[in-house]
C-alpha positions in Angstrom: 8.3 2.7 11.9 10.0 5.9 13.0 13.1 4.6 11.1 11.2 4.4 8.2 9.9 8.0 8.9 13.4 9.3 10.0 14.9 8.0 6.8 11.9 8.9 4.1 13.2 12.6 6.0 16.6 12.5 5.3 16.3 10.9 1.8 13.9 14.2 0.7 16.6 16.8 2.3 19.4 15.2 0.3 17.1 15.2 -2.5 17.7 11.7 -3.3 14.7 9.9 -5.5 12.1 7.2 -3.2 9.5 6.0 -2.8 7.5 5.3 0.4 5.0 2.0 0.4 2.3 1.6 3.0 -0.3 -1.5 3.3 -3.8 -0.2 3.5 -5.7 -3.2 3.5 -4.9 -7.2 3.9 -7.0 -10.4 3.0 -6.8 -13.8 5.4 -3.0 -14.0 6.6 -0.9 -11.2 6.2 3.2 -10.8 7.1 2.2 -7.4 7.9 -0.9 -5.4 8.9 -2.2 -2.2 7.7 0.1 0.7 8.1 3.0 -1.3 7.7 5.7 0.8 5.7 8.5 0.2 2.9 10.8 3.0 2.0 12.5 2.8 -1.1 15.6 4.3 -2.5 16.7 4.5 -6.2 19.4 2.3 -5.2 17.2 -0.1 -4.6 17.8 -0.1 -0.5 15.4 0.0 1.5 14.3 0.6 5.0 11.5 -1.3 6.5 9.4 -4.5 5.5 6.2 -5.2 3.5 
């Protein structure tokens, strides 16, 4: 997760467009829990998983 953290930072100072996706609830079986976090560039990159 501090990637996605470290990398939602750097994005903002080169003023570069994203978006950052977190799970705040899940239903029965889940690839991920709550918290988990997705950041998204314009590009289309991303760094993390959802």
């Amino acid at each position: 997760m501090q990637d996605v953290f470290h990398e939602t930072a750097r994005a903002l100072e080169r003023g570069e467009t994203c978006v950052l996706a977190t799970v705040i609830q899940t239903a029965g079986s889940t690839p991920q829990k709550p918290g988990a976090k997705l950041l998204v560039r314009e590009d289309g990159s991303g760094v993390g998983t959802l």
